[in-house]
Backbone as XML, in Angstrom:
<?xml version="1.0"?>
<chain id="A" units="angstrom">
  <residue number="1" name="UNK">
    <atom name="N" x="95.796" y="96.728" z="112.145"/>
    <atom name="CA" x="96.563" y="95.608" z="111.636"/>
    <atom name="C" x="97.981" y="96.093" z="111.326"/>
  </residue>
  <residue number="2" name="UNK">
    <atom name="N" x="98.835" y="95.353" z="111.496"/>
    <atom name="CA" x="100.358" y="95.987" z="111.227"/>
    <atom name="C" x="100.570" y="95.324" z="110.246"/>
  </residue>
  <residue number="3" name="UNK">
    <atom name="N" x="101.647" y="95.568" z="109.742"/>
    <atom name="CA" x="101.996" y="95.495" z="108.385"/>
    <atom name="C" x="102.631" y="93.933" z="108.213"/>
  </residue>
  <residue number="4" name="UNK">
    <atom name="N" x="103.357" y="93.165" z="109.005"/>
    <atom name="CA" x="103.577" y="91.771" z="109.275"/>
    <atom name="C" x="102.339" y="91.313" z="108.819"/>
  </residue>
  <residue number="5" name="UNK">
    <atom name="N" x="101.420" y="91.807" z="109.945"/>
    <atom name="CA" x="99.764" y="90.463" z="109.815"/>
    <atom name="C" x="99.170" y="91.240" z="108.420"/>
  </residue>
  <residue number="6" name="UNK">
    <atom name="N" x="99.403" y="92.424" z="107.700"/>
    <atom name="CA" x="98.736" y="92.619" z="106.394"/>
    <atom name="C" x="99.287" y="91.505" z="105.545"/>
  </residue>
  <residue number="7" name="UNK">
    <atom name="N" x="101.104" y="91.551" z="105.512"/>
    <atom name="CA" x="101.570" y="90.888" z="104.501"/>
    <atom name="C" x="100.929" y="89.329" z="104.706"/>
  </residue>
  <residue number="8" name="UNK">
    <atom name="N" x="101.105" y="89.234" z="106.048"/>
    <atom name="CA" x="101.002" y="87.442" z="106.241"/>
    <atom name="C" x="99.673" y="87.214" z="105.715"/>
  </residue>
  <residue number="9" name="UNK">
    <atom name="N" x="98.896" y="88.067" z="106.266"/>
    <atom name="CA" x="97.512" y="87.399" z="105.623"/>
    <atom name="C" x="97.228" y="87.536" z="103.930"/>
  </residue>
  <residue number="10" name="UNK">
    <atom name="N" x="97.760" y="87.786" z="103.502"/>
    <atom name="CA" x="97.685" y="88.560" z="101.812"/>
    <atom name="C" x="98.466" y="86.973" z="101.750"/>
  </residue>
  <residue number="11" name="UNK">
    <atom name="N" x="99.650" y="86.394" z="102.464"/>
    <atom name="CA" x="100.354" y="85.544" z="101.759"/>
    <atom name="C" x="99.592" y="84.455" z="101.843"/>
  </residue>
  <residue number="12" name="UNK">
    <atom name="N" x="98.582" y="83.990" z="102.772"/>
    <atom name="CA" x="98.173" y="82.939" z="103.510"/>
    <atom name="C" x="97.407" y="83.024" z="102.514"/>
  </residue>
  <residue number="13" name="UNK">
    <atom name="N" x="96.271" y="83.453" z="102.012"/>
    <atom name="CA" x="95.303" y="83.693" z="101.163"/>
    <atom name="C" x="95.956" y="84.009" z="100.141"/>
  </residue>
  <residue number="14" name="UNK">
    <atom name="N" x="96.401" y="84.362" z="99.574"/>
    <atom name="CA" x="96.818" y="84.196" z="97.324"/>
    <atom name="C" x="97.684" y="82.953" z="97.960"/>
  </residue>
  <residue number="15" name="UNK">
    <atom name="N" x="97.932" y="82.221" z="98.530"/>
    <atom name="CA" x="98.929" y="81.077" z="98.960"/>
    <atom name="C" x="99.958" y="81.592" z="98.127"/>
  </residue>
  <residue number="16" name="UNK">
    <atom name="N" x="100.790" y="82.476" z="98.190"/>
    <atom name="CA" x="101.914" y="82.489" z="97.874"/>
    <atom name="C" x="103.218" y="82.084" z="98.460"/>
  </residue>
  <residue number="17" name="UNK">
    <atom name="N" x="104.336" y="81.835" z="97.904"/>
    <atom name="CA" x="105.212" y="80.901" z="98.354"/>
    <atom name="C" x="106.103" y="81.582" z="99.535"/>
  </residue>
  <residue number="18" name="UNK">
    <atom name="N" x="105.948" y="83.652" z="99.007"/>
    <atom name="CA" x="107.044" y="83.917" z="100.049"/>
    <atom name="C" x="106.591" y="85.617" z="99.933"/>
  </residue>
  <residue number="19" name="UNK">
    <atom name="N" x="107.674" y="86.380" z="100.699"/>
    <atom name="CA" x="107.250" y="87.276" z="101.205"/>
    <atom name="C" x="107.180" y="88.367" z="100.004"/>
  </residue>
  <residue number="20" name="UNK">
    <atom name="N" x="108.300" y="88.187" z="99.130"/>
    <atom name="CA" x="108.914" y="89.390" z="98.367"/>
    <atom name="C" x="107.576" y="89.374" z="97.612"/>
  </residue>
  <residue number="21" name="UNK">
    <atom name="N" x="107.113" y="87.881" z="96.580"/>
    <atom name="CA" x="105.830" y="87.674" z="95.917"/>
    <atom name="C" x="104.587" y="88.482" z="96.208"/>
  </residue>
  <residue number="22" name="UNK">
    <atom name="N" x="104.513" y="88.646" z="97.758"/>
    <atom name="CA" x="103.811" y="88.809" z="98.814"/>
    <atom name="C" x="103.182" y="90.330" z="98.532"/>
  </residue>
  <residue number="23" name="UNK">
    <atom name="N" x="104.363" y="91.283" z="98.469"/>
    <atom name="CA" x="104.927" y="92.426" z="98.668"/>
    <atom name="C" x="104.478" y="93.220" z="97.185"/>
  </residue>
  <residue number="24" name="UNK">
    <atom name="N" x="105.204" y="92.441" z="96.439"/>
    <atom name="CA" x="104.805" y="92.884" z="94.931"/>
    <atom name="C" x="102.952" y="92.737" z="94.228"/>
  </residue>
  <residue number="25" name="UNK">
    <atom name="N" x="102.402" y="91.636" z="95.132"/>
    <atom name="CA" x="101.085" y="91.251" z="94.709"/>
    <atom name="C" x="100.297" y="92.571" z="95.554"/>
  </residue>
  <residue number="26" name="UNK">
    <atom name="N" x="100.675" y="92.639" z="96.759"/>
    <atom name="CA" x="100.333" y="94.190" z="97.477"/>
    <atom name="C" x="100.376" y="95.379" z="96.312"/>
  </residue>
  <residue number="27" name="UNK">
    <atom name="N" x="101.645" y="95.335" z="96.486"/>
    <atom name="CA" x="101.949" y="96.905" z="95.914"/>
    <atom name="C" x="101.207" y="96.950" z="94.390"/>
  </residue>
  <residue number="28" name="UNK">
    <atom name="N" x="100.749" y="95.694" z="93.656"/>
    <atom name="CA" x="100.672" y="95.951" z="92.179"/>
    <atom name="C" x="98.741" y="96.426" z="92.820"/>
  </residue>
  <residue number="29" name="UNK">
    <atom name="N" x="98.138" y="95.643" z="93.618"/>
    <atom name="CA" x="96.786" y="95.562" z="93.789"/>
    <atom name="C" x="96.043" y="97.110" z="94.169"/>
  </residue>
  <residue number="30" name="UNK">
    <atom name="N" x="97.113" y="97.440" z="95.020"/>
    <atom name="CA" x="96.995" y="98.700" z="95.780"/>
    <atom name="C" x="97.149" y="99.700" z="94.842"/>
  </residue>
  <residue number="31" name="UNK">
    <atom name="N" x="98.218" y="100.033" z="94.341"/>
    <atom name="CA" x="98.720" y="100.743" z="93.403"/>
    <atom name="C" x="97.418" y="100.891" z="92.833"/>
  </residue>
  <residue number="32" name="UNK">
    <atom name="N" x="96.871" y="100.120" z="91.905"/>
    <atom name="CA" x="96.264" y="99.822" z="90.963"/>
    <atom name="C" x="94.519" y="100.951" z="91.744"/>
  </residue>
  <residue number="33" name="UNK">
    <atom name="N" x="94.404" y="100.764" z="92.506"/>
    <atom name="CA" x="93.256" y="101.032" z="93.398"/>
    <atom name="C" x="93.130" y="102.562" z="93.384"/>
  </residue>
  <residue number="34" name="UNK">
    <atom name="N" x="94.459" y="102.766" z="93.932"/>
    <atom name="CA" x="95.047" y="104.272" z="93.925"/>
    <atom name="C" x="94.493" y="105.213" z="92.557"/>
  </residue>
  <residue number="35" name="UNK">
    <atom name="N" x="94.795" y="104.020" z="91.485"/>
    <atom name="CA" x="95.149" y="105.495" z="90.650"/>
    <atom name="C" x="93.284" y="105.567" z="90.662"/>
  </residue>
  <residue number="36" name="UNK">
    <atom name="N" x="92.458" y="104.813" z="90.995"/>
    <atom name="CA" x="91.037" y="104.440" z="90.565"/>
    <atom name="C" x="90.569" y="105.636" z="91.389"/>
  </residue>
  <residue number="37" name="UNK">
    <atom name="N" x="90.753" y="105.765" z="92.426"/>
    <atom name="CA" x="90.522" y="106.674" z="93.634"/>
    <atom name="C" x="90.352" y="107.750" z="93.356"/>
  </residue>
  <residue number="38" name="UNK">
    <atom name="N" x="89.239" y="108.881" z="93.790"/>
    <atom name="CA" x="89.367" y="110.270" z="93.125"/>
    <atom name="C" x="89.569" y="111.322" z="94.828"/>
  </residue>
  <residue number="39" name="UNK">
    <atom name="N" x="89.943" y="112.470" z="94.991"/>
    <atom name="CA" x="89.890" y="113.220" z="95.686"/>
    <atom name="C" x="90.898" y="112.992" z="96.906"/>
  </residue>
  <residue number="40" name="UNK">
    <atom name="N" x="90.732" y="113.190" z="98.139"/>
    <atom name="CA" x="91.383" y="112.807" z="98.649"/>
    <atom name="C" x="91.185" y="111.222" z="99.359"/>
  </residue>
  <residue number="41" name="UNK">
    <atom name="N" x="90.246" y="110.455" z="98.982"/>
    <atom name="CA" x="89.947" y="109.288" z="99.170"/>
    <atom name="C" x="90.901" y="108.301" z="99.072"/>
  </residue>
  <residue number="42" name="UNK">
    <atom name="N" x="92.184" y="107.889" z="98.188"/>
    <atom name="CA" x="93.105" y="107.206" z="98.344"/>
    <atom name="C" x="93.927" y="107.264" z="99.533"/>
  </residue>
  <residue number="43" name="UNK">
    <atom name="N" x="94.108" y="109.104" z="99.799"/>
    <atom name="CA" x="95.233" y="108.874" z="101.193"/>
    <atom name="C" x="93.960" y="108.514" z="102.477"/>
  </residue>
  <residue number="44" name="UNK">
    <atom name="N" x="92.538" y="109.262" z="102.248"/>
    <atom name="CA" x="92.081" y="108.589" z="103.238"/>
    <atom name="C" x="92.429" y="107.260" z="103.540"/>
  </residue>
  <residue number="45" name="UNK">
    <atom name="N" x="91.750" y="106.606" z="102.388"/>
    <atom name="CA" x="92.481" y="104.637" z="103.159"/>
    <atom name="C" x="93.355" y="104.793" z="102.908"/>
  </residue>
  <residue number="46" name="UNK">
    <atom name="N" x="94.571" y="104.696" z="102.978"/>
    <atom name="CA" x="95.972" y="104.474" z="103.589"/>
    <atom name="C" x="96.074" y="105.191" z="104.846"/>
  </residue>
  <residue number="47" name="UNK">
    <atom name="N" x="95.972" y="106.241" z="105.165"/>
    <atom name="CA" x="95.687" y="106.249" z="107.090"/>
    <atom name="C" x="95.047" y="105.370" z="107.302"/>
  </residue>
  <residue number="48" name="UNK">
    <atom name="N" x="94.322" y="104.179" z="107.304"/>
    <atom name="CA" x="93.841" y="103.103" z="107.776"/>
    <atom name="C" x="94.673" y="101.948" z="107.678"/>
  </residue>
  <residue number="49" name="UNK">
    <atom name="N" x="96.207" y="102.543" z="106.868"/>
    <atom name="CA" x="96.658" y="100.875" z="106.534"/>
    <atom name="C" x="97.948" y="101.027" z="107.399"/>
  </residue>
  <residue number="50" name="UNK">
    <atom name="N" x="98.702" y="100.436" z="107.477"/>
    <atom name="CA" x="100.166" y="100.621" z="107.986"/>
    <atom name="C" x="101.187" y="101.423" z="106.829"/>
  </residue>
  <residue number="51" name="UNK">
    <atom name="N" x="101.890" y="102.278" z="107.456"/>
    <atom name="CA" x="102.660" y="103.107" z="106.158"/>
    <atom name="C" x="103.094" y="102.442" z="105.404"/>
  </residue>
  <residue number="52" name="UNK">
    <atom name="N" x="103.651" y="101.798" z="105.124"/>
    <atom name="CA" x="104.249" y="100.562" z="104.092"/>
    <atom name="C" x="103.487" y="100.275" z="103.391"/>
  </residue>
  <residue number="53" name="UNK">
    <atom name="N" x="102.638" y="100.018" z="103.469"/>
    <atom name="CA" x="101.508" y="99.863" z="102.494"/>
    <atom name="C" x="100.388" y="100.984" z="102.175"/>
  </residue>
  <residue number="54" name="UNK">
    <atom name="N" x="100.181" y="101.608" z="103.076"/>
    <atom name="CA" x="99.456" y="102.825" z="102.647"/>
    <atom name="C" x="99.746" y="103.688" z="101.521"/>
  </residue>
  <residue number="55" name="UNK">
    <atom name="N" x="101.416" y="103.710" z="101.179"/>
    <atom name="CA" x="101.852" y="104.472" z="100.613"/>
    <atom name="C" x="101.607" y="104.092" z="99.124"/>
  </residue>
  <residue number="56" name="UNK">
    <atom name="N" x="101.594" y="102.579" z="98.860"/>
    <atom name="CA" x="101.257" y="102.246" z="97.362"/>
    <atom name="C" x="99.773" y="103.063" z="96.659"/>
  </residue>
  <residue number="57" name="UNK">
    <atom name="N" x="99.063" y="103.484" z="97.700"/>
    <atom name="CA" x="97.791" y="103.964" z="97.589"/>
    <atom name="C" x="97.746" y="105.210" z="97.057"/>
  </residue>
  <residue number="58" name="UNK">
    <atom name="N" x="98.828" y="105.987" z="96.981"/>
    <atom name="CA" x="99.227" y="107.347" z="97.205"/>
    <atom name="C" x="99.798" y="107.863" z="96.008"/>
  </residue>
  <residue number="59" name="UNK">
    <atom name="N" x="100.876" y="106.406" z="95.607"/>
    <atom name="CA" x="102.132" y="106.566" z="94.406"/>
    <atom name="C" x="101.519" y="106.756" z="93.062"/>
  </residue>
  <residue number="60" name="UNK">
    <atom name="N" x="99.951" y="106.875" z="92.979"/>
    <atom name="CA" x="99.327" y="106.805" z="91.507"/>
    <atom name="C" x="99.349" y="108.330" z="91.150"/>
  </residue>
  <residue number="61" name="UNK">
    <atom name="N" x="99.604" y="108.161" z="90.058"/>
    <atom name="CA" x="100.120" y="110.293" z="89.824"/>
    <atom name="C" x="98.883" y="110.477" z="89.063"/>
  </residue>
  <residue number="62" name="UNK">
    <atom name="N" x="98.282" y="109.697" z="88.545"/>
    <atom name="CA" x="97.058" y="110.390" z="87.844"/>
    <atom name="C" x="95.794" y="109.001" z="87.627"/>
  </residue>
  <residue number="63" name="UNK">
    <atom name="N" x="94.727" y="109.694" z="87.769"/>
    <atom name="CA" x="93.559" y="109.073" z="88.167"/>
    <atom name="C" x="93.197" y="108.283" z="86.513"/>
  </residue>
  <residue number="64" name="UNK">
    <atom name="N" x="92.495" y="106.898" z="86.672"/>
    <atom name="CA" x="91.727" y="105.986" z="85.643"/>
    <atom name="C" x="90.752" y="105.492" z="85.800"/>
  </residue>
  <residue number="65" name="UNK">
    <atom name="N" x="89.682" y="105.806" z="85.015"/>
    <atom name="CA" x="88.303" y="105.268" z="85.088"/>
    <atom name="C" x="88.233" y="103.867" z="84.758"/>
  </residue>
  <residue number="66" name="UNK">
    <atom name="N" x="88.718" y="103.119" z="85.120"/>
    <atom name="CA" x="89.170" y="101.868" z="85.071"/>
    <atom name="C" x="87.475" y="100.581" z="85.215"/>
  </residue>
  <residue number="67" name="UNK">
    <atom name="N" x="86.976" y="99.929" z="84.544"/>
    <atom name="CA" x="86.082" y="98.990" z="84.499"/>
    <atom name="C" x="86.845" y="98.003" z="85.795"/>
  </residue>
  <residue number="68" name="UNK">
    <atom name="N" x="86.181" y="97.022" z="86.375"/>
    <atom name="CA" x="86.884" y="96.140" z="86.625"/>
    <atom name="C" x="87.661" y="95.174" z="86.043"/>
  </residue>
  <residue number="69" name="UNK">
    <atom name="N" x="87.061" y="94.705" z="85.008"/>
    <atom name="CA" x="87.666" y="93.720" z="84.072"/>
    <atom name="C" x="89.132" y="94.713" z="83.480"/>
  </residue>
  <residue number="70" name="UNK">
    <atom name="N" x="89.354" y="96.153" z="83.524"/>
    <atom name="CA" x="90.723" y="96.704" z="83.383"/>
    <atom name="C" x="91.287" y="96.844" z="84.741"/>
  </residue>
  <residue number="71" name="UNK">
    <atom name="N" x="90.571" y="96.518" z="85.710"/>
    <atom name="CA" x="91.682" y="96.443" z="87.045"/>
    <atom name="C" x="92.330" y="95.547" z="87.127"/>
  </residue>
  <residue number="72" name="UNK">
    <atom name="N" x="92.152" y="94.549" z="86.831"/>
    <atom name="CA" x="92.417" y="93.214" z="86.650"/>
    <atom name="C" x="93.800" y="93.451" z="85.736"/>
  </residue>
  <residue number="73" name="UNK">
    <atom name="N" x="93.497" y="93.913" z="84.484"/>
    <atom name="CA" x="94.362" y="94.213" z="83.656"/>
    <atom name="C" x="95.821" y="94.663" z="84.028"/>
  </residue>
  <residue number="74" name="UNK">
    <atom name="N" x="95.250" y="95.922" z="84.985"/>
    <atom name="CA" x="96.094" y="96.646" z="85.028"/>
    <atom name="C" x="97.000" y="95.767" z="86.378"/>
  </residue>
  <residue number="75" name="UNK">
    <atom name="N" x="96.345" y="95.208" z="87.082"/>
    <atom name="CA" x="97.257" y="94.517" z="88.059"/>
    <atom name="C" x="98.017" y="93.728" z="87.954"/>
  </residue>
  <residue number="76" name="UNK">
    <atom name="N" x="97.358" y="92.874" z="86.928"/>
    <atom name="CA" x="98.264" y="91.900" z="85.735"/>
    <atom name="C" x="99.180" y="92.330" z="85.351"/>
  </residue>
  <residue number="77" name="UNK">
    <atom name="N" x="99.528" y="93.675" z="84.730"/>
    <atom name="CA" x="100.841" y="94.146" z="84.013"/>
    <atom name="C" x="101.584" y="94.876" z="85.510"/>
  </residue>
  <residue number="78" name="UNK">
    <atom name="N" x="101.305" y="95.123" z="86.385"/>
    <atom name="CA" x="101.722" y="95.635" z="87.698"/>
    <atom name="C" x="102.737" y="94.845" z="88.080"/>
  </residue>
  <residue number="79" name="UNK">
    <atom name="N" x="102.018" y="93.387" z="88.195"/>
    <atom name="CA" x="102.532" y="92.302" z="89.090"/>
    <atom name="C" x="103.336" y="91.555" z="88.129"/>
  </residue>
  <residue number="80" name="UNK">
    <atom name="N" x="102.819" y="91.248" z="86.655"/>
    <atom name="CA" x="103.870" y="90.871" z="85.611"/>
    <atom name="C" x="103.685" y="89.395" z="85.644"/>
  </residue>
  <residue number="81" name="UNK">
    <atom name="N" x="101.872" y="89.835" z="85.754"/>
    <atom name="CA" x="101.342" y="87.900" z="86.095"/>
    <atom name="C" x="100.064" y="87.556" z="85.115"/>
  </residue>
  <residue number="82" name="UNK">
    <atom name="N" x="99.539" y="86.527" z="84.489"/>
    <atom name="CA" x="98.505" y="86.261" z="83.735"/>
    <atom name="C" x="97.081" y="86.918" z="84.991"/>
  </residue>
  <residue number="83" name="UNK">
    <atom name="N" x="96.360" y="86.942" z="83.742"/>
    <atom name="CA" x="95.567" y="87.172" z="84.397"/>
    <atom name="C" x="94.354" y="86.492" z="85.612"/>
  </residue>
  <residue number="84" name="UNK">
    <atom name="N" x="94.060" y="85.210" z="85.372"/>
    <atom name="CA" x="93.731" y="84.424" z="86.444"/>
    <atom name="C" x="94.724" y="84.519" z="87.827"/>
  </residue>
  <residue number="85" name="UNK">
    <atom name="N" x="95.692" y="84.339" z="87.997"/>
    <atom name="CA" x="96.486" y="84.903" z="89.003"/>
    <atom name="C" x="96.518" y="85.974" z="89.569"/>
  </residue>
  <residue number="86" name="UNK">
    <atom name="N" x="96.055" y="86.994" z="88.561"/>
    <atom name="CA" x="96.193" y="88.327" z="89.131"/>
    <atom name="C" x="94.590" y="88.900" z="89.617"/>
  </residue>
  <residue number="87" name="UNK">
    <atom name="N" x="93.816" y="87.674" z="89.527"/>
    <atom name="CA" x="92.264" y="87.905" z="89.765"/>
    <atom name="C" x="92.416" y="87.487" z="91.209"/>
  </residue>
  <residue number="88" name="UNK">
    <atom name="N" x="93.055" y="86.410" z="91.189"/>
    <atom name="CA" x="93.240" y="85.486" z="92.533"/>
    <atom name="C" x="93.639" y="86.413" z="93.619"/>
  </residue>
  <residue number="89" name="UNK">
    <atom name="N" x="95.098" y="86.828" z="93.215"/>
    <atom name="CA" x="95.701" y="87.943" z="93.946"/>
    <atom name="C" x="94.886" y="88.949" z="94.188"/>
  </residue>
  <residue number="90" name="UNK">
    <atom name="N" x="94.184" y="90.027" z="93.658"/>
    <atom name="CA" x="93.759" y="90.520" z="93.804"/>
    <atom name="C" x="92.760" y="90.862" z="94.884"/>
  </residue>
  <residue number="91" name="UNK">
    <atom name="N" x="91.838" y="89.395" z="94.953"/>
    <atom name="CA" x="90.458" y="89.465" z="95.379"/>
    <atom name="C" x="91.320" y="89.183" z="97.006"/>
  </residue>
  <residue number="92" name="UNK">
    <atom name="N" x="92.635" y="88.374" z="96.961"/>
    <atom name="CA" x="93.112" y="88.184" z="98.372"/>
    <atom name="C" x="93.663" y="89.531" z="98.852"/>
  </residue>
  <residue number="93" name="UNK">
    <atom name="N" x="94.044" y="90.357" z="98.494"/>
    <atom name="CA" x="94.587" y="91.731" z="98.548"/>
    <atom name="C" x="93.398" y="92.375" z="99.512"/>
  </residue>
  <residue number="94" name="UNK">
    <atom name="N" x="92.202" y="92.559" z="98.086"/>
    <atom name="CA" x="91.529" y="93.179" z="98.592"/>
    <atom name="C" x="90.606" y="92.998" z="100.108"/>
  </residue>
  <residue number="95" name="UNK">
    <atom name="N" x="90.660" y="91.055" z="100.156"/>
    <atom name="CA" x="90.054" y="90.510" z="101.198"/>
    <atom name="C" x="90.537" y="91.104" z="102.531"/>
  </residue>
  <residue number="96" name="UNK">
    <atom name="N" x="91.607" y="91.244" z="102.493"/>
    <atom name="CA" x="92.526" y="91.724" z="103.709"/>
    <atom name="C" x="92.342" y="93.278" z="103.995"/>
  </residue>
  <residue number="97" name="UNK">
    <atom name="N" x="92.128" y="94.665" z="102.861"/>
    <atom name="CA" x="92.315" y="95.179" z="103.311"/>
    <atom name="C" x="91.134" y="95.729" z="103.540"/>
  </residue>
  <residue number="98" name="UNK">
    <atom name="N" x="89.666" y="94.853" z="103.301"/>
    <atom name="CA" x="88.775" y="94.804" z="103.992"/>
    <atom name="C" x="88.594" y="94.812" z="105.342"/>
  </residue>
  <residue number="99" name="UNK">
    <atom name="N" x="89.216" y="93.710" z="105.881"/>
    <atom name="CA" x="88.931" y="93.158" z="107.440"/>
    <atom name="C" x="89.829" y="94.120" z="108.197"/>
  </residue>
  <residue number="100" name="UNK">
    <atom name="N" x="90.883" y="94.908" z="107.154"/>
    <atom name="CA" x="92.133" y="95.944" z="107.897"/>
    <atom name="C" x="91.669" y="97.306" z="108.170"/>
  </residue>
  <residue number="101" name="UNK">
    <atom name="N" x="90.456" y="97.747" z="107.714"/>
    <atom name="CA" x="89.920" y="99.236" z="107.409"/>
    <atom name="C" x="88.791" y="99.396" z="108.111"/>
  </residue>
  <residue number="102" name="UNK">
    <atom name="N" x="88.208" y="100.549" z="108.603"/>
    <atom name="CA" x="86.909" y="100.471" z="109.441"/>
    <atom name="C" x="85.143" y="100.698" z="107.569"/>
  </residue>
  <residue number="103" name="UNK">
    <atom name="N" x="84.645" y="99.853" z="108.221"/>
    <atom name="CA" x="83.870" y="99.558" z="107.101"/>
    <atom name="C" x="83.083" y="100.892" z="106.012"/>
  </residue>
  <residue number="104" name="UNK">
    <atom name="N" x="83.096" y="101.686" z="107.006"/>
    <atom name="CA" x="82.850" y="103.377" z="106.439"/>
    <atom name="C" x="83.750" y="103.748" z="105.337"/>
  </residue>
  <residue number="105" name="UNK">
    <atom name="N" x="84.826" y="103.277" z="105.868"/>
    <atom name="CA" x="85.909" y="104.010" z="104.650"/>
    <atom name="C" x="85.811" y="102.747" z="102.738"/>
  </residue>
  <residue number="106" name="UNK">
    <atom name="N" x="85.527" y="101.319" z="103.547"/>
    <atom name="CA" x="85.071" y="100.847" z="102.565"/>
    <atom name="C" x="83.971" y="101.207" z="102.027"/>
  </residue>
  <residue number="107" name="UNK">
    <atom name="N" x="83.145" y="101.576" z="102.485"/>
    <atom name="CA" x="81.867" y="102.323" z="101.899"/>
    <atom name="C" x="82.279" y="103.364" z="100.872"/>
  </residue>
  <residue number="108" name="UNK">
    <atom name="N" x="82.885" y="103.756" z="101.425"/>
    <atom name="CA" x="83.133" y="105.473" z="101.181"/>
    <atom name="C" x="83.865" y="105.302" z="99.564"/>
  </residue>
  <residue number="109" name="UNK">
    <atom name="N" x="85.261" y="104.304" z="99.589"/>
    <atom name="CA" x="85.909" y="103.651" z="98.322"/>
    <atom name="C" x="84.524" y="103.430" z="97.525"/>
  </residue>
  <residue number="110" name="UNK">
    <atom name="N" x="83.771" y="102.130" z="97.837"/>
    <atom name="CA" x="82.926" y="102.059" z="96.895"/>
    <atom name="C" x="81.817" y="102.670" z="96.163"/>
  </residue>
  <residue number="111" name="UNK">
    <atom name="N" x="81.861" y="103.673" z="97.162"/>
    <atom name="CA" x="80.897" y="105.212" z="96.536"/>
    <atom name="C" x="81.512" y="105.722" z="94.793"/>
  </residue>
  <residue number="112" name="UNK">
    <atom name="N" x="83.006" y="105.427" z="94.951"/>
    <atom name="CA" x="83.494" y="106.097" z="93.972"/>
    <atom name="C" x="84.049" y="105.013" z="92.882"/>
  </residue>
  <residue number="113" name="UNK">
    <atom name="N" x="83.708" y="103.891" z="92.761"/>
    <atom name="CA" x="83.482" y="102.690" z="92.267"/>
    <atom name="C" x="82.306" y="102.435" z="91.049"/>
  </residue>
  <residue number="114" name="UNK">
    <atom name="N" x="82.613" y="101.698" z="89.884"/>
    <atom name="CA" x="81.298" y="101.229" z="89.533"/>
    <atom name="C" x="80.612" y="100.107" z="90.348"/>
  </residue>
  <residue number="115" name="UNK">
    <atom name="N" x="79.981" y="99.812" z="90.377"/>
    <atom name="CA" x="78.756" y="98.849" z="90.778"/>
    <atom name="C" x="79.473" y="97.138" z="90.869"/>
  </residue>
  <residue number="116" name="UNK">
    <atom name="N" x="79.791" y="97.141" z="89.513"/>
    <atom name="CA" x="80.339" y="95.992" z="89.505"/>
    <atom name="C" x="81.659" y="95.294" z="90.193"/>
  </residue>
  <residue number="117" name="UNK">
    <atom name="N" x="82.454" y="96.485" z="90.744"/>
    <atom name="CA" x="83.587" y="96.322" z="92.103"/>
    <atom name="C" x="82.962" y="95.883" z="92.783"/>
  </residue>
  <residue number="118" name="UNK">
    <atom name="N" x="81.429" y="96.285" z="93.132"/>
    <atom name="CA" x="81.075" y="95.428" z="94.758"/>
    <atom name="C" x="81.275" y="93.835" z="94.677"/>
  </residue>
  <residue number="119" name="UNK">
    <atom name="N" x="81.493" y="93.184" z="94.419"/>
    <atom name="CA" x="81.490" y="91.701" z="94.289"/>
    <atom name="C" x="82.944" y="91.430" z="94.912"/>
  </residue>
  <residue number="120" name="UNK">
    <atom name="N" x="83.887" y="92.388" z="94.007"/>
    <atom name="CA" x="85.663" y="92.151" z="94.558"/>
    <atom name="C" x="85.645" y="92.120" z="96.188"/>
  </residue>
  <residue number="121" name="UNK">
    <atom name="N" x="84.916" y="93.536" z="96.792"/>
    <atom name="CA" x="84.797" y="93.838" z="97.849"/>
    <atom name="C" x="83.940" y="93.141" z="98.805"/>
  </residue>
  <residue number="122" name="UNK">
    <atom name="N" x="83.503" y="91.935" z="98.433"/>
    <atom name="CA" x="82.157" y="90.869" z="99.328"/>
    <atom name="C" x="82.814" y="89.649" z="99.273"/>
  </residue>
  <residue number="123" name="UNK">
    <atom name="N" x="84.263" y="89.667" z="99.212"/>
    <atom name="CA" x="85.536" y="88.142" z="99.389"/>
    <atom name="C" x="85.581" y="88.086" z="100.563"/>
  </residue>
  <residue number="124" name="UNK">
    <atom name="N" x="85.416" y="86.858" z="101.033"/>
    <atom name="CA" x="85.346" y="86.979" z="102.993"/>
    <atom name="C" x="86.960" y="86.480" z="102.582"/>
  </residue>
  <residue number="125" name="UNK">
    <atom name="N" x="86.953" y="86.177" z="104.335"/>
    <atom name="CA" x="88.640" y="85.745" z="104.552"/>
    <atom name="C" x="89.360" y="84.657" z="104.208"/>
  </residue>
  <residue number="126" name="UNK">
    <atom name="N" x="88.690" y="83.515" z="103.789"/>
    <atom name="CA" x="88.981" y="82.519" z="103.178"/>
    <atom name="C" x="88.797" y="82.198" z="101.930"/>
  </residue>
  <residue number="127" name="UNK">
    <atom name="N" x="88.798" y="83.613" z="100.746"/>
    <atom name="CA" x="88.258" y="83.646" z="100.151"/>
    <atom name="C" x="87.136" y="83.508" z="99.000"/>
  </residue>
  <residue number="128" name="UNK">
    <atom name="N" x="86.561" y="82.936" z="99.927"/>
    <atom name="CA" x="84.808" y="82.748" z="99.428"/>
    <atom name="C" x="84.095" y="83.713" z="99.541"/>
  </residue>
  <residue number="129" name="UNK">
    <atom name="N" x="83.091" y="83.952" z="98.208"/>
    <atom name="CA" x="82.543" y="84.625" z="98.257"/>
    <atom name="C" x="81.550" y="85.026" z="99.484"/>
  </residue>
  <residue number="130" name="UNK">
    <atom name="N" x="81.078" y="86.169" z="100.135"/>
    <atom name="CA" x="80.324" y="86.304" z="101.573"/>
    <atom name="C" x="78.565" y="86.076" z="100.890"/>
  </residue>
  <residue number="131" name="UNK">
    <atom name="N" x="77.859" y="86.256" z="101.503"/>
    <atom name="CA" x="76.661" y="86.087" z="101.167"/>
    <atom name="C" x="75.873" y="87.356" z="101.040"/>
  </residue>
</chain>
């Protein structure tokens, strides 16, 4: 996926109004993922993403055992958005860079996950929940 059809689809799904919004709802979601990530598992997925975005994956300088209900949090103060918005955003973020990654490496993320992330990670593309 190139980085056009990442952003577009991230915009199409959080329906956001425009690109920059777009960009920042990325970088706060990703970011946020990053710092969650232990080993070399963050830059793994980002070689799966387009550099532009891979790199938000990367920029976390130190690792957080983060609940989900504090990912949320933390994306919220990222993006500089309430939190229902930043749930919304989020789950569209993540929807995308689902369908953008080969499913192993999503595996592999959620290995190092609590339990309760799997749900974020089961948002199909229209974002409804998958079955």
């Amino acid at each position: 996926m190139t980085y056009d059809d990442f952003i577009g689809q991230v915009q199409h799904r959080a329906r956001l109004a425009d690109g920059g919004a777009t960009v920042h709802a990325v970088h706060a979601v990703l970011h946020a993922l990053g710092e969650r990530l232990y080993g070399n598992e963050a830059a793994q997925l980002a070689a799966e993403l387009p550099t532009e975005i891979g790199v938000y994956l990367r920029e976390a300088e130190e690792r957080q055992p983060y609940t989900l209900k504090e990912f949320y949090t933390c994306v919220a103060a990222l993006e500089g958005t309430q939190m229902p918005m930043a749930v919304f955003h989020t789950r569209a973020v993540i929807s995308v860079l689902v369908d953008a990654v080969a499913p192993g490496e999503i595996t592999d993320v959620l290995a190092q996950l609590p339990a309760e992330f799997d749900t974020l990670f089961s948002w199909s593309e229209g974002g409804e929940k998958a079955a």
